[in-house]
C-alpha positions as CSV (number, residue, x, y, z in Angstrom):
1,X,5.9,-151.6,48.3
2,X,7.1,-153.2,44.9
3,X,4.7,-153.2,42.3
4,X,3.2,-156.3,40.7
5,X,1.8,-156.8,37.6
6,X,1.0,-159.7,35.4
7,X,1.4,-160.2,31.8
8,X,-0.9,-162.6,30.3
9,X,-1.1,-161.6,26.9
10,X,-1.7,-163.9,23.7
11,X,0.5,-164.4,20.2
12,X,0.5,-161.8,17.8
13,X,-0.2,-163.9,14.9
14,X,2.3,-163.7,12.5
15,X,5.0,-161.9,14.6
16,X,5.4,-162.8,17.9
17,X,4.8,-166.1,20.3
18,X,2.8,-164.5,23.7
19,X,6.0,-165.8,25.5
20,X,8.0,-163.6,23.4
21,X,5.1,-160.7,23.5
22,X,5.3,-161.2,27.4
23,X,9.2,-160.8,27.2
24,X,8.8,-157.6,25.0
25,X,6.6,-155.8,27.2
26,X,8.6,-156.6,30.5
27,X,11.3,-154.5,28.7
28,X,8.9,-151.8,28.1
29,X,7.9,-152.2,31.9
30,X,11.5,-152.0,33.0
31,X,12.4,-149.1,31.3
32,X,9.9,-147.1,33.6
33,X,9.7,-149.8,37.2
34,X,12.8,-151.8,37.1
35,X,11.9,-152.8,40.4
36,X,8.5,-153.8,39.7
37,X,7.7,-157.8,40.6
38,X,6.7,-158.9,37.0
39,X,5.1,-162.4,36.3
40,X,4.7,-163.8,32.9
41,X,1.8,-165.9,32.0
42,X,1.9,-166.6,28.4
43,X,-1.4,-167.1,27.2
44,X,-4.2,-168.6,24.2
45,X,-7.9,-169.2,23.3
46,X,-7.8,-172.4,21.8
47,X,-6.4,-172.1,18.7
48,X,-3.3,-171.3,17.3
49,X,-0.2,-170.9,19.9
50,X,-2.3,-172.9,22.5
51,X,0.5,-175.5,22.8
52,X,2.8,-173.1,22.5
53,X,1.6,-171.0,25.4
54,X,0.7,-173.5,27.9
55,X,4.5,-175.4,27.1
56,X,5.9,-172.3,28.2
57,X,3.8,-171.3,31.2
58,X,4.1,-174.1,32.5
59,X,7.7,-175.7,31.6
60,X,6.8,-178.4,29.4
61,X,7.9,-179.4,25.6
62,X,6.8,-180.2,22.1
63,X,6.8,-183.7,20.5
64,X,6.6,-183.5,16.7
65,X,5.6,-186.6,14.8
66,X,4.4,-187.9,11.4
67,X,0.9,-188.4,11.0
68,X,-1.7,-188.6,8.5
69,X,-2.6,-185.2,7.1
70,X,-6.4,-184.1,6.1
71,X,-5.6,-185.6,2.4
72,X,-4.4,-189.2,3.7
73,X,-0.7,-188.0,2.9
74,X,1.8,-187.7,5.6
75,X,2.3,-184.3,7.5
76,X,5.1,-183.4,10.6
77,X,2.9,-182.2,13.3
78,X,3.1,-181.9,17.1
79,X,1.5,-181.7,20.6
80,X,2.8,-180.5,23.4
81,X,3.1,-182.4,27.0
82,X,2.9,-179.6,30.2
83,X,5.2,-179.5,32.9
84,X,3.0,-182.0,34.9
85,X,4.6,-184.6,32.6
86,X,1.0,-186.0,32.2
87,X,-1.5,-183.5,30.4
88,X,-0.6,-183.1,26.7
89,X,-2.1,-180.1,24.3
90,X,-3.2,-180.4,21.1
91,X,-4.3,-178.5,18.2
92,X,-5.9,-179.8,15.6
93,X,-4.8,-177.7,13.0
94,X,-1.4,-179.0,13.9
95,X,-2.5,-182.7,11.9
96,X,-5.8,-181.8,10.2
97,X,-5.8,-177.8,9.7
98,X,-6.9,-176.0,6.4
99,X,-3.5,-174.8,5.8
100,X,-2.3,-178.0,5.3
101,X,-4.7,-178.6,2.1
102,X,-3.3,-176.4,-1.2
103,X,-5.9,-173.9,-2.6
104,X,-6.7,-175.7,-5.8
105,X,-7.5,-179.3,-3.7
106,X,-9.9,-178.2,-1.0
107,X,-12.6,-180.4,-1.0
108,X,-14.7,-181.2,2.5
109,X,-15.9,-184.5,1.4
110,X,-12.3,-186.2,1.7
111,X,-10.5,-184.6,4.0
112,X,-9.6,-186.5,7.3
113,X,-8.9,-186.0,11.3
114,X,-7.2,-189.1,11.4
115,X,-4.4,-187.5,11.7
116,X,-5.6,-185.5,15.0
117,X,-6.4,-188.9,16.3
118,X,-2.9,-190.2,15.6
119,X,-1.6,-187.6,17.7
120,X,-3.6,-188.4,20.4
121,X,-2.7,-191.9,20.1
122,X,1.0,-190.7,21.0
123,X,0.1,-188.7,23.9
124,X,-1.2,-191.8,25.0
125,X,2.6,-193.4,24.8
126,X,4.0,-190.6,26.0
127,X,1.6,-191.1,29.4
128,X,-0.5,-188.7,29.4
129,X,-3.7,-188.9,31.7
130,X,-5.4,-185.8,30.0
131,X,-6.1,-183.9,27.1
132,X,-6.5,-180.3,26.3
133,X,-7.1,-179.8,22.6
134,X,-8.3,-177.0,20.8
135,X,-10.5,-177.4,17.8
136,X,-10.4,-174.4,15.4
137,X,-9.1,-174.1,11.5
138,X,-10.1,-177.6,10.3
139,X,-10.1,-178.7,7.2
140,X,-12.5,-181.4,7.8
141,X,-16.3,-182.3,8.1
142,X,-16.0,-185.7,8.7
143,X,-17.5,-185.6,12.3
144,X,-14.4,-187.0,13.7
145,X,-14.9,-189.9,12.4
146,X,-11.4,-189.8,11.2
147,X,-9.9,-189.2,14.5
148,X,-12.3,-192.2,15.2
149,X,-11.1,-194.5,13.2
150,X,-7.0,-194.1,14.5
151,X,-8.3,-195.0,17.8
152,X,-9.9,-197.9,16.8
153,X,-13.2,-197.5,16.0
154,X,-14.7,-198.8,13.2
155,X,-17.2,-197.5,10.5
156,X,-19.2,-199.9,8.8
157,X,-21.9,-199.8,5.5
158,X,-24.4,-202.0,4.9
159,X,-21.9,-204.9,4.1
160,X,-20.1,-204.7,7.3
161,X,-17.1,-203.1,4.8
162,X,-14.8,-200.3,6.4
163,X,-15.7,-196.4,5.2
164,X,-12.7,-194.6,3.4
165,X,-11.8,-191.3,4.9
166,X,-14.0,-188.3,4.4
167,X,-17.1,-186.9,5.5
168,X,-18.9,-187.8,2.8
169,X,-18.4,-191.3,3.3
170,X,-20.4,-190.9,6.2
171,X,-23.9,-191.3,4.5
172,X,-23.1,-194.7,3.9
173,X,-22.6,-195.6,7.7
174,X,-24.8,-198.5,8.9
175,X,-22.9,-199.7,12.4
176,X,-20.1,-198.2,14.3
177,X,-18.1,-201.4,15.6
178,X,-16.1,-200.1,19.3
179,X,-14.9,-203.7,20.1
180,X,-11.3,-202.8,18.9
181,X,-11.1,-198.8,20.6
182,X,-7.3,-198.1,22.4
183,X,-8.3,-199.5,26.2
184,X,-6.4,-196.7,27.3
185,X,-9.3,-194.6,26.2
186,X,-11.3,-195.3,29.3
187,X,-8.5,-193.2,32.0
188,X,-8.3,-190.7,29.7
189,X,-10.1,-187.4,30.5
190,X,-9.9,-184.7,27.4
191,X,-11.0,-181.0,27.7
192,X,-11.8,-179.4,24.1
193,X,-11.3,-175.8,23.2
194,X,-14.6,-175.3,21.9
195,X,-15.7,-171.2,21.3
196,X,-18.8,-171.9,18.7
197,X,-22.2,-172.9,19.7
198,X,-23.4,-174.3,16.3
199,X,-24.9,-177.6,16.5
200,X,-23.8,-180.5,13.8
201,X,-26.5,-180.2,11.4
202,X,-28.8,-178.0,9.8
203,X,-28.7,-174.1,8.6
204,X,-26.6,-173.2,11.9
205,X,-24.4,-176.6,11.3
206,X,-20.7,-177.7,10.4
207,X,-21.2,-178.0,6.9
208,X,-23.6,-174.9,6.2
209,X,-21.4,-172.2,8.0
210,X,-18.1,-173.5,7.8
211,X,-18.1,-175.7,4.9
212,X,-18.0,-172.5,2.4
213,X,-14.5,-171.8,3.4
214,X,-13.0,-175.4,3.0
215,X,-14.3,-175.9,-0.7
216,X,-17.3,-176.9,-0.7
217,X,-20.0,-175.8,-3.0
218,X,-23.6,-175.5,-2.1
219,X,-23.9,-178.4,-3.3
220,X,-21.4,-180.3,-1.3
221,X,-22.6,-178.4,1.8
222,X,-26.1,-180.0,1.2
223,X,-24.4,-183.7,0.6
224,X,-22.4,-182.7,4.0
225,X,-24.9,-182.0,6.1
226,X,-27.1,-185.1,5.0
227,X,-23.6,-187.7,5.8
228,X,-23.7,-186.1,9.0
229,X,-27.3,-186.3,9.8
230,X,-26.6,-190.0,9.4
231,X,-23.7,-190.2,11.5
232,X,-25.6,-188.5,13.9
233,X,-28.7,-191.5,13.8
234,X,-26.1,-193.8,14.1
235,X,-24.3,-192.3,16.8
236,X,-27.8,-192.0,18.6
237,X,-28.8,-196.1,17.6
238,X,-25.4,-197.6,18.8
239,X,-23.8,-195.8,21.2
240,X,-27.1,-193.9,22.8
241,X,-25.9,-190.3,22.6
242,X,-27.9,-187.2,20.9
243,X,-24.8,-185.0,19.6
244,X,-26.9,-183.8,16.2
245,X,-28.2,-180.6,18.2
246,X,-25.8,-180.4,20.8
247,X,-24.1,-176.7,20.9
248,X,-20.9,-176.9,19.7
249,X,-21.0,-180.2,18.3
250,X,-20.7,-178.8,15.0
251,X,-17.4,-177.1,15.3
252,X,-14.5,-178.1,13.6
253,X,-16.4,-179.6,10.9
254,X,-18.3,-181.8,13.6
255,X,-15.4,-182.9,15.7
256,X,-16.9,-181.3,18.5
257,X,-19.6,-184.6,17.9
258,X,-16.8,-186.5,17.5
259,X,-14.9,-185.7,20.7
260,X,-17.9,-186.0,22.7
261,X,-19.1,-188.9,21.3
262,X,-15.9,-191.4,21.1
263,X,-13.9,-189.8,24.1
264,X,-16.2,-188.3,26.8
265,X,-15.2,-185.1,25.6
266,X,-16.2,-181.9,27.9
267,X,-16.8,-178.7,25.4
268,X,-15.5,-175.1,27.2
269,X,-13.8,-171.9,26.1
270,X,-11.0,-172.2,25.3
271,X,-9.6,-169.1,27.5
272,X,-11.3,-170.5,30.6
273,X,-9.8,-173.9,29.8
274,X,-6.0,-171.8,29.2
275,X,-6.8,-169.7,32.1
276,X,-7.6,-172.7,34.7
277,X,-4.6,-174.8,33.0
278,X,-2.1,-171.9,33.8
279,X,-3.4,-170.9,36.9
280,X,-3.9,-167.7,35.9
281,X,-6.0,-166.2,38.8
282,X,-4.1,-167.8,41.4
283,X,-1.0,-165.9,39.7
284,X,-2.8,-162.9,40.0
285,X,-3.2,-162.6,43.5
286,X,-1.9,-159.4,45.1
287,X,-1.3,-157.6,41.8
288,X,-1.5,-154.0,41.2
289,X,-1.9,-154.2,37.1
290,X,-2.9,-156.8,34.4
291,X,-1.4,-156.6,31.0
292,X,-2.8,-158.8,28.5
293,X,-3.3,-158.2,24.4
294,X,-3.4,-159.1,20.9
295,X,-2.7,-159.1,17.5
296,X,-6.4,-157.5,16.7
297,X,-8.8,-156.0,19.2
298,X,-11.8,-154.8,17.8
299,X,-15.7,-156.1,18.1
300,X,-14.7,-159.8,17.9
301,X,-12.7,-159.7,20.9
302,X,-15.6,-159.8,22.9
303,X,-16.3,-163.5,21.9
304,X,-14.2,-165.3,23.9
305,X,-11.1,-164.1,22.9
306,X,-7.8,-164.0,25.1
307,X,-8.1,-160.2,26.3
308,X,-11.8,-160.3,27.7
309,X,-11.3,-163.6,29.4
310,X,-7.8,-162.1,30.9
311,X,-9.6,-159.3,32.1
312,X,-13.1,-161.5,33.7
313,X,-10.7,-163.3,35.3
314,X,-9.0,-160.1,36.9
315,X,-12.2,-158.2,37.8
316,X,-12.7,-161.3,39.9
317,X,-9.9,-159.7,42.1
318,X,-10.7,-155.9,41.2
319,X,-7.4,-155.6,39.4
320,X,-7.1,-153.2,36.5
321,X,-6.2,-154.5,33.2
322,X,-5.2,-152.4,30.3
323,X,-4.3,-154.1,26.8
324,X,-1.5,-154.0,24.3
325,X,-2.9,-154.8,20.3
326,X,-1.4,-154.9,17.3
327,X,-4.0,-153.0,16.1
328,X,-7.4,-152.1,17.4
329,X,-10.8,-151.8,15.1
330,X,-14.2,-151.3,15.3
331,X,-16.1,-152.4,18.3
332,X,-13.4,-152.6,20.6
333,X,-14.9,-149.5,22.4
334,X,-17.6,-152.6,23.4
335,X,-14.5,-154.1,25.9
336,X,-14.6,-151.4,28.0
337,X,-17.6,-152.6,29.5
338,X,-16.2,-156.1,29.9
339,X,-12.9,-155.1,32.1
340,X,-10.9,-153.7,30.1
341,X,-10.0,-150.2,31.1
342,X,-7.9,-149.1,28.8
343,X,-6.0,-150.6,25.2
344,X,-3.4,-148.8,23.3
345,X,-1.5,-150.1,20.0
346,X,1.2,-150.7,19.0
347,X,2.0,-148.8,15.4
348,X,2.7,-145.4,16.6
349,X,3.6,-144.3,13.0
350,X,2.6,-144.7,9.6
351,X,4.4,-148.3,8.2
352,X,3.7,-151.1,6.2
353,X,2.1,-154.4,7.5
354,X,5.7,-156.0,6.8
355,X,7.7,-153.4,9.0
356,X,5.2,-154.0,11.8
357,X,5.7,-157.5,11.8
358,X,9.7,-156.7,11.7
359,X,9.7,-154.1,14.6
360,X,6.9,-156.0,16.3
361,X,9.3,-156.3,19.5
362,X,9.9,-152.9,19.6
363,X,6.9,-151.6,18.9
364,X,5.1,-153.7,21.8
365,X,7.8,-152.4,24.5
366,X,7.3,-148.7,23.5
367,X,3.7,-148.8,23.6
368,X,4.2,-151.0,27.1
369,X,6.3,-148.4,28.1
370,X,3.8,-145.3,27.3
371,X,0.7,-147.2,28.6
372,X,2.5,-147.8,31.7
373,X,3.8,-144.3,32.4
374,X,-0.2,-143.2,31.4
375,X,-1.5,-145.8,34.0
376,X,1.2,-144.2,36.8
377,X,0.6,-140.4,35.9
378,X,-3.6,-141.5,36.7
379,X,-2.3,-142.9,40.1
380,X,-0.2,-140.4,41.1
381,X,-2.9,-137.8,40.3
382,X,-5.9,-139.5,42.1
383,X,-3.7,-140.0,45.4
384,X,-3.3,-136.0,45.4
């Protein structure tokens, strides 16, 4: 009987889309079962290459458009629309990421998601139903206030005057004024890549642990966390919801609040959310093997990242999974216990970083190729 085995890999940052990792090892594959019944789920977590991954799984395309980056200036960004023709994918790094801010002008208390909201705005024209959007590598702490504000909301101090952008604005908010939100809002249902349980506020918060690495100073962090505290008071007084110690309201500089808050957002993992939007277990049905992988497997992995929540999914069906890395460090003997039965990487040879990355085609089809002729040899020896 033909063999069947499914690739579900993610990116390998830097190097490779997971579509183009999933063609790569299929060549490795061939080389040794060029019969074998191969299917090709490209995968993500929730943060970079998840529009990517679930516009090629699932047939769909990318929409670029200028919106408002994190410093008010305007940045190109995209979103993608799935082959349903009515759920669109965002990531937020795409309009309000960190790498859109230079070095030298990285300052928490400014920066914006309006632009995030902008996008959903024209997933909105394009007639989208639903949104999947994944939340990592902001720039922002604004609470999504920001992304807010595009849709319609307003943010108003004592004087009934307009906030600027910026999360430090925020400690000036008196009223949030809903009467002029996008009516489509109301139809719209919007999923949110969400893989941190830190709350808004406080020593666990959005501005103590991930304010650091967006500019701000410990002194900004303290003037962060207050602005949101207040956001969060407000939020509670005029719309009724309690997002200040909600887990994972505090990610993406609090536009986990935000999303929740202004759009009825639901917070889940970002692999479960990729996994159920590809159909990934239904895909798996019948096979033999499961190939997934990454740029990096080591202890981190284990936190919701794209290999373990390939492999959860295919213990559900008792199908073996072995993984393909780029690398693999410490801790990643931890997967084993997770469903992951075996991992092998790619660099077979001592090179630099920049060959890797060159060869990184290559290099993922050989070690395909070996871990696959491993994997037979083990059957072929326990059926004796």
């Amino acid at each position: 009987m033909k063999m069947k085995i499914v690739l579900a890999p993610d990116s390998f940052k830097g190097s490779l889309s997971a579509l183009e990792v999933c063609q790569a090892m299929e060549t490795g594959i061939r080389r040794v079962k060029g019969e074998a019944e191969i299917i090709s789920v490209p995968m993500a977590d929730g943060g970079e290459g998840t529009v990517r991954s679930l516009v090629d799984a699932t047939g769909g395309r990318i929409i670029t458009r200028m919106v408002t980056g994190p410093l008010g200036d305007q940045v190109e960004a995209f979103f993608g629309i799935t082959g349903d023709g009515e759920t669109a994918v965002i990531e937020m790094a795409a309009a309000s990421g960190l790498p859109l801010v230079p070095q030298n002008k990285r300052d928490p208390r400014i920066t914006t998601t309006f632009g995030t909201g902008e996008l959903i705005i024209a997933a909105l024209d394009e007639g989208c139903k639903k949104i999947i959007i994944g939340i990592g590598g902001s720039a922002t702490n604004d609470g999504g206030a920001g992304m807010a504000q595009a849709l319609g909301y307003r943010f108003l101090d004592e004087q009934g005057r307009d906030l600027p952008f910026g999360g430090a604005a925020l400690k000036h908010l008196a009223r949030i004024d809903s009467s002029g939100k996008d009516p489509r809002l109301s139809d719209l249902t919007v999923i949110a890549a969400c893989d941190v349980t830190n709350p808004l506020t406080g020593p666990d918060g959005a501005s103590a642990i991930y304010g650091p690495q967006k500019g701000a100073t410990p002194e900004m962090v303290r003037e962060l966390d207050e602005a949101l505290s207040i956001f969060a008071q407000v939020v509670k007084e005029e719309l009724g919801m309690e997002v200040a110690d909600l887990p994972g309201s505090g990610a993406a500089g609090g536009l986990g609040a935000g999303l929740v808050t202004f759009l009825q957002a639901q917070l889940e993992p970002g692999v479960k959310i990729i996994s159920e939007a590809v159909a990934l277990r239904d895909k798996m049905a019948g096979a033999d093997l499961v190939l997934t992988g990454e740029g990096r497997i080591d202890g981190q992995t284990i936190k919701g990242k794209t290999p373990i929540g390939v492999a959860r999914v295919a213990k559900t069906r008792e199908i073996p999974v072995l993984a393909v890395a780029g690398s693999i460090g410490s801790g990643a003997e931890l997967l084993y216990e997770q469903g992951i039965d075996g991992m092998i990487a790619i660099v077979d040879r001592p090179m630099t970083l920049e060959e890797a990355i060159a060869s990184a085609d290559e290099l993922v089809s050989l070690a395909t190729e070996r871990i696959i002729r491993a994997f037979l040899s083990g059957k072929r020896s326990s059926c004796k």
